[in-house]
Structures are given as C-alpha cells and as structure tokens.
N, C-alpha and C positions, 0 to 999 in steps of 0.2 A: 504493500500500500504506500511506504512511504517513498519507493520509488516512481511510483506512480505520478506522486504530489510534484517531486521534482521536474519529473520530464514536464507538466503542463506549464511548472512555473517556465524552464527555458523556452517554451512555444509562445510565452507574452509579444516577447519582441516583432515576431513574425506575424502575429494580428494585428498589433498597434499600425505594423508601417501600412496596410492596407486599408487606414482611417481615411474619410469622407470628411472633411474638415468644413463643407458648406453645411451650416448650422446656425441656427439663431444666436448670436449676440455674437458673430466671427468679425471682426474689422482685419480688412488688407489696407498695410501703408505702403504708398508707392514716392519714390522720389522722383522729382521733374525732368529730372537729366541722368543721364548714363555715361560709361568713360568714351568719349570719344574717339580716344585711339588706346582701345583695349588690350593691357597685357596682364601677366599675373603679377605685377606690383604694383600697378595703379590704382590709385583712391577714385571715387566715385563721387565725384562733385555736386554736389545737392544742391539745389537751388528752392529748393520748396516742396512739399510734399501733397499727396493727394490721398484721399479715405474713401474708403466705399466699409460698407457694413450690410450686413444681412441683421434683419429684425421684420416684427408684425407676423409673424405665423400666422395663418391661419388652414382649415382645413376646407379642399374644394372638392369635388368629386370621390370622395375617399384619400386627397394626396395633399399634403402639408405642404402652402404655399408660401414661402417665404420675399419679402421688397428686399432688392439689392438700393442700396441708398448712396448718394453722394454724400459726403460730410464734410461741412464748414464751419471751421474756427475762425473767432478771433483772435487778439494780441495774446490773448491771454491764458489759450487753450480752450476754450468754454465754445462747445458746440454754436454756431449762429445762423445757421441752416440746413435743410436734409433734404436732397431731391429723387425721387422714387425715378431709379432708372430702369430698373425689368422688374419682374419678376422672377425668381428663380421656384426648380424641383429638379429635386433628387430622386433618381431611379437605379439601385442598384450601382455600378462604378459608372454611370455617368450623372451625368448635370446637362439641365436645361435652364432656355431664360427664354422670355416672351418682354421683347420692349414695350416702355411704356409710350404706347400709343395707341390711338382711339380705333385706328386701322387693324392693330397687329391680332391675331389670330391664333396663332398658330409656334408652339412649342419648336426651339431651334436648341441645335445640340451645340453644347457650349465648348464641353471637356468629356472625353470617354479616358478615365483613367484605367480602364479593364485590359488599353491594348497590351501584348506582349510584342516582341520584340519579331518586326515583319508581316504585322497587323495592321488594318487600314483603315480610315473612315472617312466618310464627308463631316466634317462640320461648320458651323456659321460664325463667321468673325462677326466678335463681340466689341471691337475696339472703336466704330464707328456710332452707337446708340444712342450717344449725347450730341451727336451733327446731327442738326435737323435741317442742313440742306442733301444730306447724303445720307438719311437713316436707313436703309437697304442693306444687309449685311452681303458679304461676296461668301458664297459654300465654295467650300475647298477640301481635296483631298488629301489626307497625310498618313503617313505611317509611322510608326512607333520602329526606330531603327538599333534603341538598345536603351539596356536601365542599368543604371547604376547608382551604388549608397551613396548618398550627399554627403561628403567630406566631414561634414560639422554634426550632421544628426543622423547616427544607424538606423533611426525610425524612420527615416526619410529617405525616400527612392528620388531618381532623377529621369525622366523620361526624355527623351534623346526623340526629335521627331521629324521630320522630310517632309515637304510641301510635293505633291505629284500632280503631273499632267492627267487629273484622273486614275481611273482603275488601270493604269499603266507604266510602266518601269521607267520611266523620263520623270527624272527629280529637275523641278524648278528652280532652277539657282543653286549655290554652293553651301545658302547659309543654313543652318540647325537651329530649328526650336528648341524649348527647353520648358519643360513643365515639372514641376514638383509634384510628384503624385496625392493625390487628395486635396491638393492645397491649392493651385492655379500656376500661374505662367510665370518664368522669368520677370518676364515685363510690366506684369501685372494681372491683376484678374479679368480687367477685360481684354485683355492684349493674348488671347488664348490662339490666333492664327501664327502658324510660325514662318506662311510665304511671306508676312507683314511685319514680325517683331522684331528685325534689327533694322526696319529702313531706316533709318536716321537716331535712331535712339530713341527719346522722346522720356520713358519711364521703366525705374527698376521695383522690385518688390522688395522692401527691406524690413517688414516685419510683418509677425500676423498673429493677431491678441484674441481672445474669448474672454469677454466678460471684463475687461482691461488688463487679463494677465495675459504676458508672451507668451505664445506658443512657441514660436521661429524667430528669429533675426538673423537676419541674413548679410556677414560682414562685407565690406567694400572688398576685403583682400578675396576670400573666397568667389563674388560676383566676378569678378574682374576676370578672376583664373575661368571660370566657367565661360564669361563671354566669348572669350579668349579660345578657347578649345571649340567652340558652338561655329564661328566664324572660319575656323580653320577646320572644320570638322573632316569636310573634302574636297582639302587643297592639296593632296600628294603630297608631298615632301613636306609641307608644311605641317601637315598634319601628324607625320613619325616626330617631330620636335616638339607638338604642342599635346599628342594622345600615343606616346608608340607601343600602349598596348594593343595587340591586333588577340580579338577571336573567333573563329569562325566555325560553323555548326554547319555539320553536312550531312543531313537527314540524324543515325545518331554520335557522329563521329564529330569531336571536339578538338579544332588545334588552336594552339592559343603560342602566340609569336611576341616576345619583347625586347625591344630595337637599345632597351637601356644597359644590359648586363645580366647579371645571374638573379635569379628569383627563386625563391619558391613559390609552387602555384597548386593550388586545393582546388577541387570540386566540391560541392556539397550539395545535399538536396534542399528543397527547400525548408524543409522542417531542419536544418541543420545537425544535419549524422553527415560524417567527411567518409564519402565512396572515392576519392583519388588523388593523388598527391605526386607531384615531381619536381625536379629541379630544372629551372629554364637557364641554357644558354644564351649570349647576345644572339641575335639572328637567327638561333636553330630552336626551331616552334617543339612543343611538346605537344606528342597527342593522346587523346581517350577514346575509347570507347563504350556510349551508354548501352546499358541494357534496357530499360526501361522508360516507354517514353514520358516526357514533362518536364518543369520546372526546373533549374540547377541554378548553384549561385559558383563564378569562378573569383578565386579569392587567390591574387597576384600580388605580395608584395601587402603596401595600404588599400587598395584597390578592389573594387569586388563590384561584376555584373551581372544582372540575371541573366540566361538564356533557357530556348525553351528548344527541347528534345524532339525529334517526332519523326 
C-alpha cells in the first residue's frame, strides 16, 4: 500500500503540467515591446504593459461562459476600466472565444493545447478583436512541430508551432510560434497565431496571476533565449548554434543527434519509468528502439522533449 501512495505522489507533476489555466479570476500581463534584435542576453525593454483577465462566469447551454476583459489602470495601480473583449469556453485541451460583437455568432478556436508533436489544426487569430476597422479574424493552419519543458517551470511545457499552406507540407515562412501549454502564447493571449507573432514584435507575456497570486513570470533573460531559438528555428546552420539538439522519430525508431559534445541522453515514458539510456557523441546521433507505441519524454543533458511513438 504504501508503495502504492508513492508512485501516485510522483505522477502529480505529470497532471499538473496538463492544466487549463483559462479560468475565472486568471489575468495575463503583457509588455508593449519585445527585444528587437533578439539574442539570449538581451533585456526586454518595456514600455508599458497591457491586462486582459477572464471573470463573470456564467452558465449557457450547459457550458461555463467566461468575458475575457481588457484592464485599465491608473497612476496608481487601481483598476479605471474593463472592456469585455470575447467571450471565452473551455472544451477539453482546447479554448474558444466568440468576439464581442453584435454580429458575431459563432464559437472560433482560439488554442488546441491537445496537439502533439506533427498534429494540425485551423485556428482563428485572436490578435485583431479590438480593431474594429478589421475585426474579421484570418483561420490558419499550424502544426505543433515539438514540446519541450520550459526552462524555468517543469510544470510547464513549450509548444513549438509552424504556420502551413493549409492541410499541406509548405510551412509559411521561417518563423516558430511558441505557446505555453495551458496558458497562451508567447506574445500574449490574444497573439495565439504564430504566421502573425513575430511580425514586428509588438507584445510579450511576462506574467500570469489567479486571484493576484503569480502563477508564471516569465524573465527577460529566458524570453529572449526562447525568441531567439523560435526565429532561428529553420534557419540551417543557424539553427545547430541556437537548438543543436536534433530528434527524430521514424515511425518507432528514435535518433537523437547533439552538435555540442558528449551527453547523456534518457528516454522515459510519460509516467516517468527510464526505458533507455546512452551516451551521445558530438555529431554521432544515438539511436532506440520503441516497443510500444505513445508518448516519451527524451531527456538530453538540461533539456527534455516530448515525442510521440506510433
């Protein structure tokens, strides 16, 4: 029995990171500017900050309707306005929002945090809801191209994501989105398209509260690293300097390649039992073999991403 008690306490972690964090009383803070010329030791220049908050639940058709709200301060911190920008609901790992407008109708898909890694979806850019000479969102394809632990919080996954020409293997552009699992976007929460969230910078996410305690804070030095890799994501050679870890899953065969030196490199499942272990040379990949298909996390060094078997 009291082994029992153990294993479920080590399984916390592995449910926690699968939280849904849009919930009543959640505020995202976003800063107004981003580093301009993004490396891993630039600060993040703020100029001013911006609030949204989810509050007012209520219940519609069977399903708990929550207002995503704009929030305005004064000099002095003290709320001085609140403007109801959508609606949002939660279904399972994703999220919708229906803009507030007298027109709008119809439930758009905000965030599918369920994707894995070489999974796809349409969804609707949320980034545009407060232009009301352009309130029309643009649906776009993307796919979830890899997840990885957020440097700063083991609870916290990284979703890695591609903008595509539709249901088709043509990625638009170089650049990589980047969403926090459960939580929203790099960029912010409405900044949830990724063919759209580095065009010029514009807003980062640098913290996210419930109830006025932190949940996340998100340091300039860590954003910067992230941007940083997101922009080089697939730039070739750029990219062995700014990610050189490489892994690659082919059907259930796993190599995993690192351009830095010696490692050691773990497989695990997702429940965390270690099924494989080796040591990596510079440039000579190490490979596995799974038995069973699903979920693994590969654990390189500080480094660890999901992949999925099949």
């Amino acid at each position: 029995m009291k082994q029992f008690i153990v294993l479920l306490i080590g399984l916390l972690p592995i449910v926690a990171r699968g939280e849904i964090y849009f919930r009543e009383g959640v505020k995202w803070v976003m800063s107004l500017a981003a580093p301009a010329n993004p490396n891993p030791s630039s600060e993040t220049p703020i100029c001013g900050t911006v609030t949204y908050a989810l509050k007012n639940s209520q219940a519609q058709d069977g399903e708990s309707i929550l207002g995503l709200f704009d929030i305005s301060t004064d000099s002095n911190g003290n709320i001085s306005s609140e403007t109801l920008m959508a609606k949002i609901k939660v279904e399972d790992n994703r999220v919708y929002y229906m803009p507030n407008r007298q027109d709008a109708s119809e439930w758009l898909l905000m965030y599918d945090f369920g994707l894995l890694p070489g999974e796809g979806c349409y969804l609707d850019d949320a980034s545009g809801i407060h232009h009301t000479e352009n309130p029309y969102p643009q649906r776009q394809y993307i796919k979830c191209v890899a997840l990885e632990i957020h440097p700063d919080y083991p609870e916290l996954e990284t979703m890695w994501l591609q903008p595509y020409e539709g249901e088709t293997d043509e990625m638009l552009g170089v650049d990589t989105g980047i969403w926090y699992k459960g939580v929203g976007a790099f960029g912010g929460v409405l900044n949830n398209d990724p063919a759209i969230a580095y065009g010029g910078g514009g807003s980062a996410l640098v913290e996210v509260l419930h109830d006025s305690q932190a949940l996340f804070k998100f340091s300039d030095e860590t954003r910067a690293a992230l941007w940083y890799k997101a922009l080089h994501y697939n730039s070739g050679v750029q990219q062995v300097e700014a990610a050189p870890l490489r892994i690659r899953v082919d059907g259930m065969d796993v190599t995993v390649t690192d351009a830095r030196g010696s490692e050691d490199v773990r497989i695990y499942t997702e429940q965390g039992a270690l099924i494989g272990n080796s040591k990596l040379a510079a440039g000579i990949p190490a490979t596995f073999h799974l038995t069973t298909p699903g979920i693994y996390i590969v654990n390189v060094g500080t480094i660890s991403r999901k992949i999925l078997a099949q």
